[in-house]
C-alpha positions as CSV (number, residue, x, y, z in Angstrom):
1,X,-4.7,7.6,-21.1
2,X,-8.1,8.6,-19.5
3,X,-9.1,12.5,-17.9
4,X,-10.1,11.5,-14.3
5,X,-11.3,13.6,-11.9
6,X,-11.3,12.8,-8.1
7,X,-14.1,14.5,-5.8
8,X,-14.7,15.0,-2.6
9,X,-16.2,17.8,0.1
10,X,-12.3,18.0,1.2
11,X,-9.0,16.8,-0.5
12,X,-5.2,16.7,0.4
13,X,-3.7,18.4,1.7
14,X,-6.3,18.0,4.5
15,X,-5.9,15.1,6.6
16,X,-8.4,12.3,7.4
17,X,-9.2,8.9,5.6
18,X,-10.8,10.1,2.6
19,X,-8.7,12.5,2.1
20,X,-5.6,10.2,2.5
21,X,-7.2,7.3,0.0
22,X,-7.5,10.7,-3.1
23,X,-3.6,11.9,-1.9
24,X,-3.0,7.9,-3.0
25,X,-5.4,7.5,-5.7
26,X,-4.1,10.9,-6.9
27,X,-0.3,10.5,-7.2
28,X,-0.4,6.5,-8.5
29,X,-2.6,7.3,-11.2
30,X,-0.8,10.1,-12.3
31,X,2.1,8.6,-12.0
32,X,0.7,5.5,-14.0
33,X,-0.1,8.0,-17.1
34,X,-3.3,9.1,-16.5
35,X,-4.4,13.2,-16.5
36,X,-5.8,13.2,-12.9
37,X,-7.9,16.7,-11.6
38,X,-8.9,16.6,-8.0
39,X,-12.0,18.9,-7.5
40,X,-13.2,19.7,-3.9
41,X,-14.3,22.2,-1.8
42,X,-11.0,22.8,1.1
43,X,-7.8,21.4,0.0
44,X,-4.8,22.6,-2.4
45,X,-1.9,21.9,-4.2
46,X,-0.1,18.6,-3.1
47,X,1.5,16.8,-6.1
48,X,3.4,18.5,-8.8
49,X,1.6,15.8,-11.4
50,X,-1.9,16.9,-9.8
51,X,-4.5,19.4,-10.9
52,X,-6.5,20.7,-8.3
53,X,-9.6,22.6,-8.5
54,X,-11.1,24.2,-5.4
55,X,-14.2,25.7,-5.2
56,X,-15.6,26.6,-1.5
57,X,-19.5,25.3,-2.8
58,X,-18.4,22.0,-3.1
59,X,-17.4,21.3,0.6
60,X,-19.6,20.6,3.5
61,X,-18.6,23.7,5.5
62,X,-19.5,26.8,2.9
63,X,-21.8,29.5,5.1
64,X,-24.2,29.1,2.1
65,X,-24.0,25.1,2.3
66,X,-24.4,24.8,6.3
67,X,-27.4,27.1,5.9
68,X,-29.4,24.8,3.5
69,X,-28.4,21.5,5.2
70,X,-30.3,22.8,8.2
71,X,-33.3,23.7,6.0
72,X,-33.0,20.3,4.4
73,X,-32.7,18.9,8.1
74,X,-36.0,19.9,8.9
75,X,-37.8,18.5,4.7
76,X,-37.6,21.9,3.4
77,X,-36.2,22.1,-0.2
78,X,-35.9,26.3,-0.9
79,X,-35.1,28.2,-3.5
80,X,-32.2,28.7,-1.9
81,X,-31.4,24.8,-2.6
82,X,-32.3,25.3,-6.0
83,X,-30.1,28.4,-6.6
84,X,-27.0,26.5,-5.0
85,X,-27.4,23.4,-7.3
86,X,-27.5,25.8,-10.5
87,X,-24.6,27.2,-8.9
88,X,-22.5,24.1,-8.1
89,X,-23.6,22.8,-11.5
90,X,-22.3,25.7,-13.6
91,X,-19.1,24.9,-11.5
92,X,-18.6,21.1,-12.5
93,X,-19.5,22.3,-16.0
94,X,-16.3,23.9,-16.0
95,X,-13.9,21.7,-13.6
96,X,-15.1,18.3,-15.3
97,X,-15.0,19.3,-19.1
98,X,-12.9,16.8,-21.0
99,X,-13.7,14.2,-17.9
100,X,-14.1,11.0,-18.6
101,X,-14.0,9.2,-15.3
102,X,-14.8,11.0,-12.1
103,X,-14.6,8.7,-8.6
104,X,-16.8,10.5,-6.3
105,X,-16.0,10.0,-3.1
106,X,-19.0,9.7,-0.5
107,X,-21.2,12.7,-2.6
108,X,-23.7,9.8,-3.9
109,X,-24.5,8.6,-0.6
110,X,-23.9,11.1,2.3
111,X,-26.1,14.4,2.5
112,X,-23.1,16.4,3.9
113,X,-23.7,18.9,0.7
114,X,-27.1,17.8,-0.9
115,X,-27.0,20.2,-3.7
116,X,-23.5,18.7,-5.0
117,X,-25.1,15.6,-4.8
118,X,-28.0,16.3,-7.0
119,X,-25.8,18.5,-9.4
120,X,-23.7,16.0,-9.7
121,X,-26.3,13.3,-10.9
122,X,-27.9,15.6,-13.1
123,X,-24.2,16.5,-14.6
124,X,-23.6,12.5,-15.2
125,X,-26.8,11.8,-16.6
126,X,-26.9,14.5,-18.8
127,X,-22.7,14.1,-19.8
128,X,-22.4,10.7,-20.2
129,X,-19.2,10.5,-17.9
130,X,-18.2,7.4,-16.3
131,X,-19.0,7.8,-12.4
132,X,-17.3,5.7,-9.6
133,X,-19.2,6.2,-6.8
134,X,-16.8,5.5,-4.1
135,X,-19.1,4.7,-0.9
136,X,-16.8,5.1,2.5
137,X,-20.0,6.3,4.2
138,X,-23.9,5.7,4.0
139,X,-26.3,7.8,5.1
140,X,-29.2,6.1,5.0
141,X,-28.3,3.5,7.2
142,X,-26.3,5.0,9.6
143,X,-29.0,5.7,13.0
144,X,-27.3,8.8,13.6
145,X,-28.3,10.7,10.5
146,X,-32.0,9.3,10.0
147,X,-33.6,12.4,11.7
148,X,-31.8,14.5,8.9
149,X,-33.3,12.5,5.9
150,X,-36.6,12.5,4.3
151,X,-38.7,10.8,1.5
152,X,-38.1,12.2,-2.4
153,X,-36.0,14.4,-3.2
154,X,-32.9,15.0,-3.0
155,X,-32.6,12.3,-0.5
156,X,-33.7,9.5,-2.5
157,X,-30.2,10.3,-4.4
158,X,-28.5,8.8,-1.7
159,X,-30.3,5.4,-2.0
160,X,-30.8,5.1,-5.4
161,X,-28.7,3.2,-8.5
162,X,-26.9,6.2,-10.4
163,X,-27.6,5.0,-14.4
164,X,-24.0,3.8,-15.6
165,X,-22.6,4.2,-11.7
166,X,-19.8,1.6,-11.1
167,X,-20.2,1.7,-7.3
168,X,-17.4,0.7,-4.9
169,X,-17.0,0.6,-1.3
170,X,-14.7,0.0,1.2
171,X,-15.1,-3.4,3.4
172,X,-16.9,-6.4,2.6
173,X,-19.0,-5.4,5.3
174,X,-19.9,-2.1,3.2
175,X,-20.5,-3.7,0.3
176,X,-23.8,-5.9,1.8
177,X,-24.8,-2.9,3.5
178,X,-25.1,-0.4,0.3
179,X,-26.2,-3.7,-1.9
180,X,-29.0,-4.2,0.9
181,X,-29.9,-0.4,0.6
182,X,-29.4,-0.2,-3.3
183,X,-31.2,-3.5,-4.2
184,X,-28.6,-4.6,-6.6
185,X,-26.5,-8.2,-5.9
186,X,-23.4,-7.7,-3.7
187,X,-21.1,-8.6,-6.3
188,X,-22.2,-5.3,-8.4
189,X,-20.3,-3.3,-5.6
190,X,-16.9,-3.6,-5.9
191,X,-14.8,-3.7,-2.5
192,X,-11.7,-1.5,-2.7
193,X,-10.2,-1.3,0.3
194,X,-7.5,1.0,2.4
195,X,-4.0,0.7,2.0
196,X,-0.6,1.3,2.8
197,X,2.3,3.2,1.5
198,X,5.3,1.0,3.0
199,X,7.9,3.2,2.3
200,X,6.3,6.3,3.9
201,X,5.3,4.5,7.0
202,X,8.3,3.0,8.0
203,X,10.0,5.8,6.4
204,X,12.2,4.1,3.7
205,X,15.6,5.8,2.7
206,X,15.7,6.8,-1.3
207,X,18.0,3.8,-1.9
208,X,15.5,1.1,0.1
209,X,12.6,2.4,-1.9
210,X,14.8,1.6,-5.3
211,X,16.2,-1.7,-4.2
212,X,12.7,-3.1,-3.2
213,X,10.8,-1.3,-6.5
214,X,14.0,-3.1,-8.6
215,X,13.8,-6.3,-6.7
216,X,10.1,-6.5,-6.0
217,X,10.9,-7.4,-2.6
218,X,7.2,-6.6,-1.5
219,X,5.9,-9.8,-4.1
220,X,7.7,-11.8,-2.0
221,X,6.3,-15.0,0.7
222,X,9.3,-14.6,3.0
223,X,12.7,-12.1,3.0
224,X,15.8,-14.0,5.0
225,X,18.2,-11.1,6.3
226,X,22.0,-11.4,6.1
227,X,23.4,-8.7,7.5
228,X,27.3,-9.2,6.8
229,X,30.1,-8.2,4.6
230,X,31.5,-11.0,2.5
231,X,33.7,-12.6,4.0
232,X,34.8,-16.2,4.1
233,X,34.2,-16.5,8.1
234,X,30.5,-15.4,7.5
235,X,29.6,-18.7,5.8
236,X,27.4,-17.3,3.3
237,X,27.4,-20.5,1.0
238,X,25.1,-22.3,3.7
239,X,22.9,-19.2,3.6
240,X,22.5,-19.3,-0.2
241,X,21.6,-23.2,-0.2
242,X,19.3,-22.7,3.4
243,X,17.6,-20.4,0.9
244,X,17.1,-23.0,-1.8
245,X,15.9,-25.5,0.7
246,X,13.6,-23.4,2.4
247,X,12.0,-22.1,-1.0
248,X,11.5,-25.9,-2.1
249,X,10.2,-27.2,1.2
250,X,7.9,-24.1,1.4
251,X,7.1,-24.3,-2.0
252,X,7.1,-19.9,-2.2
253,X,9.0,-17.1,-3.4
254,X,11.1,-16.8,-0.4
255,X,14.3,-14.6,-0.7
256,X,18.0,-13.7,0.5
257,X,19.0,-10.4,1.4
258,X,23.3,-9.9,1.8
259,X,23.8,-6.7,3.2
260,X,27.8,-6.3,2.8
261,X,30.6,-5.8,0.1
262,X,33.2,-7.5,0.0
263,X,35.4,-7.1,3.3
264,X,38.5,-4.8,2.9
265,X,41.2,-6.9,4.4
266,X,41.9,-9.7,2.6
267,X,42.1,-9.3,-1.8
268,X,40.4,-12.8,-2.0
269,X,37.0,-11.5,-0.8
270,X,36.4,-10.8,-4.0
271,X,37.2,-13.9,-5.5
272,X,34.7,-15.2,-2.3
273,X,32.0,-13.0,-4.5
274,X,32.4,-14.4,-7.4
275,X,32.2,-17.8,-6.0
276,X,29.0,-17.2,-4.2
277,X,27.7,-15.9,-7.4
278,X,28.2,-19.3,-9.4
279,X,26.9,-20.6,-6.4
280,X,24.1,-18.7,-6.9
281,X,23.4,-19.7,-10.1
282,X,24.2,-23.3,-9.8
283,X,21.0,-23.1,-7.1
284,X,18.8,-21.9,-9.3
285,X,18.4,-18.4,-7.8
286,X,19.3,-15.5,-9.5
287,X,16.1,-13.9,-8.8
288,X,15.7,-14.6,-5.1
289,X,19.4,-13.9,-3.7
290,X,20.4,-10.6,-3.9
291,X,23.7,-9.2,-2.9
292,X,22.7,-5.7,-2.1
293,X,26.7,-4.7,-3.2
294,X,25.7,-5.4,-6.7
295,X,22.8,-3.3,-7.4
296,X,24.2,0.2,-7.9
297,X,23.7,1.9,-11.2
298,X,26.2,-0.1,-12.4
299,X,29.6,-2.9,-12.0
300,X,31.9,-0.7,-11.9
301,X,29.2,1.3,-9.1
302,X,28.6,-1.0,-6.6
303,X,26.6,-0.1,-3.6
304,X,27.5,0.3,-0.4
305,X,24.2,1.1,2.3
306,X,24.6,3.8,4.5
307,X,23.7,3.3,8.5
308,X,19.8,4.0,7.7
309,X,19.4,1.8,4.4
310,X,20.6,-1.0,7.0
311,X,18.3,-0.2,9.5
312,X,15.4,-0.4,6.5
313,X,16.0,-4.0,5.8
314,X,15.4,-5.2,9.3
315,X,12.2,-3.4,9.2
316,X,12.1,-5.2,5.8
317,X,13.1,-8.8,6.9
318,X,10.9,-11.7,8.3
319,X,13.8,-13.2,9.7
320,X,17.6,-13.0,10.2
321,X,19.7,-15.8,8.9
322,X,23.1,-15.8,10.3
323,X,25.2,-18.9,9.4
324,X,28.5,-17.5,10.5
325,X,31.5,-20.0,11.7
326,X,33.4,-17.4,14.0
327,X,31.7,-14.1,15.7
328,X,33.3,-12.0,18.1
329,X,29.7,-10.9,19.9
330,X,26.3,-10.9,17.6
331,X,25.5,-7.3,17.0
332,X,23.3,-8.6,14.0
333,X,21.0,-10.8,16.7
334,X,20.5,-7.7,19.0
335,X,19.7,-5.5,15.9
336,X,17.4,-8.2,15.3
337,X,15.7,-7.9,18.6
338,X,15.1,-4.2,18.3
339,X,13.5,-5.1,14.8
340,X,10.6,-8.0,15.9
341,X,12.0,-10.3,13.7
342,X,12.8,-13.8,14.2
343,X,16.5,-14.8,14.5
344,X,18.0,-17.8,13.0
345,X,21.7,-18.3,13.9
346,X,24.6,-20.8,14.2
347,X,25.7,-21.8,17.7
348,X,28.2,-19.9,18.9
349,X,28.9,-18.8,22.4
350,X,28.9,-15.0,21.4
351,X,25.7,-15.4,19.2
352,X,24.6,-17.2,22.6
353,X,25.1,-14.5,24.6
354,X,23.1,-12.2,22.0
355,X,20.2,-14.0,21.2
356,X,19.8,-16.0,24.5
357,X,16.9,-18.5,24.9
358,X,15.1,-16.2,21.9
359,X,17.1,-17.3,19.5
360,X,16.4,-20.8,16.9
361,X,20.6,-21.6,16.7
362,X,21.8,-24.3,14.6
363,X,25.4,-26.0,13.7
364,X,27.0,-24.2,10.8
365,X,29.2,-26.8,10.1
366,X,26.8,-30.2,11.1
367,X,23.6,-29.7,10.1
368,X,21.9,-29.8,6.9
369,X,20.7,-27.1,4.9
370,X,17.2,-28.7,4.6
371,X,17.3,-29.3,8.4
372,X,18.0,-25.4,8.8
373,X,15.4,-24.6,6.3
374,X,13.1,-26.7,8.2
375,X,13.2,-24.8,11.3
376,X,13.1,-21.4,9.2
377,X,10.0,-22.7,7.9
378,X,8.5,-23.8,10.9
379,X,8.6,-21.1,12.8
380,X,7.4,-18.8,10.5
381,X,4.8,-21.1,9.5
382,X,3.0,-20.7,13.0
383,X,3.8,-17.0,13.6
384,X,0.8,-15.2,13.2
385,X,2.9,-11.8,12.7
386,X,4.7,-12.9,9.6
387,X,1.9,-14.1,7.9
388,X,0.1,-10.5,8.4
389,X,2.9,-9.0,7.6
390,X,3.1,-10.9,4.5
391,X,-0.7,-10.4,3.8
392,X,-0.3,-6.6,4.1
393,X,2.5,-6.1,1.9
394,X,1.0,-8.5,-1.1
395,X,-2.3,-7.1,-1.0
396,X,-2.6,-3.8,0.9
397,X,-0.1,-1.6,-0.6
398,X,-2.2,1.6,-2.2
399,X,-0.4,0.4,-5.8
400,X,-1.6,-2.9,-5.9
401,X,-5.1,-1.8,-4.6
402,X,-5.2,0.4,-6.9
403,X,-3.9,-1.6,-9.9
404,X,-6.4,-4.8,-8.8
405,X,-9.8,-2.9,-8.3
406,X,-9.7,0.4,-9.0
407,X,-8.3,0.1,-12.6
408,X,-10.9,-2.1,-13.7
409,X,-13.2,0.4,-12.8
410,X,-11.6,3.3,-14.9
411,X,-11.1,0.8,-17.6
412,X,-13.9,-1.0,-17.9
């Protein structure tokens, strides 16, 4: 695998958007393989798998640094500019050796440290090392800064093709603007946007962050909850074929989620399992209904989710299905409620009283599968809340990002 160096004025563990995009960048390459070094001038230690090197010159807030910016404010290049480049370029001779990728973050086109920039350039040109110059921020057309630039150089670094740059940016928007100041076609900017990290935002327990890695429940179009232990009374067979029907009528990778073991009470439970398991396969979906009790480390492990893990797949789910024949209240359709997800449910008076006029209710025991399934996908069809959520968990998760553009780029 490839040396890559990440750079910036600032890294982790700092906080603000660039920083945040190198703390991701960082970790998921490392953890894909590659030797990762993350060179800046504020920052420190924040992955076991990451090298950091920290050297004060490189960031935009060095004594030395602040001093020439405001000469270069005014068009004066000193020799006090000149001594800081050969000082900043002894520096990356040393933090980039063996380097053969470096994504520079914003130091190509921001004059926040002009000297880094134009050691920098001079280190790629005269190295050969790949550069990604990875363009949040342009300074050359952004009003506020253009009292601070001036023709030749170094300014003209910031508006200039890099030889053997692969430049990226972060918004389509972006990418017109720094073609338009570049002069090269749009499509020789690569857009790479922000992400997510799922399971640190909604803050996943350990065991949800293996069940959805294991299940790739993030892939999928649509995740039906079934919060229930397995039980005969919880009519789980019209849930595995509401699945089926809803996945052909939608034609996408929706899937199941069974929340329960067996229940204690009664030894054919078990012997319930095992029939929705033929069940199961007889429908064609091995892959897409998963009974949660089933994926420990192994059979004779099963799992059994703790109060938290539960909570996680509400904030997992696009909707609950809950095709039970008998419930005492509805618990399940109030947890529901708290979540933001839709609840599909059979018509009981106690599920009633839960889910009130909010709820979509159906006849467990009357209605079709396919005429469930057609509400299911009806409703989330038009709800503009699944479909983002949907959106942001196929495409904007910091791995798949990073995987789909930014891979390329090191790659290429």
């Amino acid at each position: 695998m490839k040396q890559i160096a990440i750079m910036h004025y600032a890294s982790p563990p700092g906080i603000g958007g660039v920083e945040v995009t190198i703390a991701h960048q960082a970790r998921i390459l490392a953890g894909m393989g590659y030797g990762v070094v993350v060179v800046s001038g504020v920052g420190g230690d924040f992955d076991p798998q990451v090298k950091t090197v920290i050297n004060p010159l490189l960031s935009s807030s060095h004594p030395d640094i602040l001093a020439v910016q405001k000469e270069l404010a005014q068009g004066q290049v000193t020799d006090a500019y000149h001594a800081l480049v050969k000082q900043i370029a002894a520096a990356l001779e040393t933090a980039l050796e063996g380097i053969e990728v470096c994504i520079a973050h914003n130091i190509p086109t921001l004059h926040k440290n002009l000297p880094l920039t134009a050691a920098l350039a001079a280190y790629v040109e005269r190295s050969g090392m790949r550069l990604v110059a990875y363009c949040h921020d342009l300074a050359w057309t952004n009003p506020q800064y253009q009292a601070e630039l001036h023709p030749g150089e170094p300014w003209d670094k910031l508006r200039q093709v890099w030889p053997d740059a692969r430049y990226a940016t972060v918004s389509v928007m972006r990418q017109q603007e720094l073609a338009d100041l570049l002069g090269v076609p749009p499509e020789q900017v690569t857009v790479i946007t922000g992400g997510v990290d799922p399971a640190q935002f909604l803050k996943w327990t350990a065991t949800t962050s293996q069940l959805v890695e294991k299940l790739h429940l993030m892939d999928a179009d649509g995740i039906l909850l079934l919060p229930a232990r397995l039980t005969r009374r919880k009519n789980i067979e019209l849930g595995l074929r509401v699945l089926a029907a809803v996945r052909q009528q939608s034609g996408k990778d929706f899937r199941l989620v069974v929340t329960g073991p067996p229940g204690p009470h009664n030894p054919s439970n078990h012997a319930y399992l095992s029939q929705l398991l033929q069940l199961r396969a007889e429908l064609g979906l091995d892959a897409a209904a998963h009974f949660l009790y089933r994926e420990g480390p192994d059979p004779q492990s099963p799992l059994e989710l703790d109060d938290d893990t539960i909570a996680d797949c509400y904030r997992l789910a696009d909707a609950l299905c809950f095709p039970s024949t008998q419930e005492g209240f509805g618990i399940p359709v109030l947890e529901a409620g708290l979540s933001g997800i839709p609840v599909f449910c059979s018509d009981l008076p106690p599920l009633r009283q839960s889910g009130g006029d909010e709820a979509v209710y159906f006849d467990p025991l009357r209605d079709s599968p396919e005429a469930i399934a057609a509400q299911i996908v009806a409703t989330l069809n038009t709800s503009s809340t699944y479909r983002l959520r949907v959106r942001v968990r196929q495409q904007y998760r910091w791995e798949t990002i990073i995987q789909k553009s930014l891979i390329p780029l090191i790659e290429e």
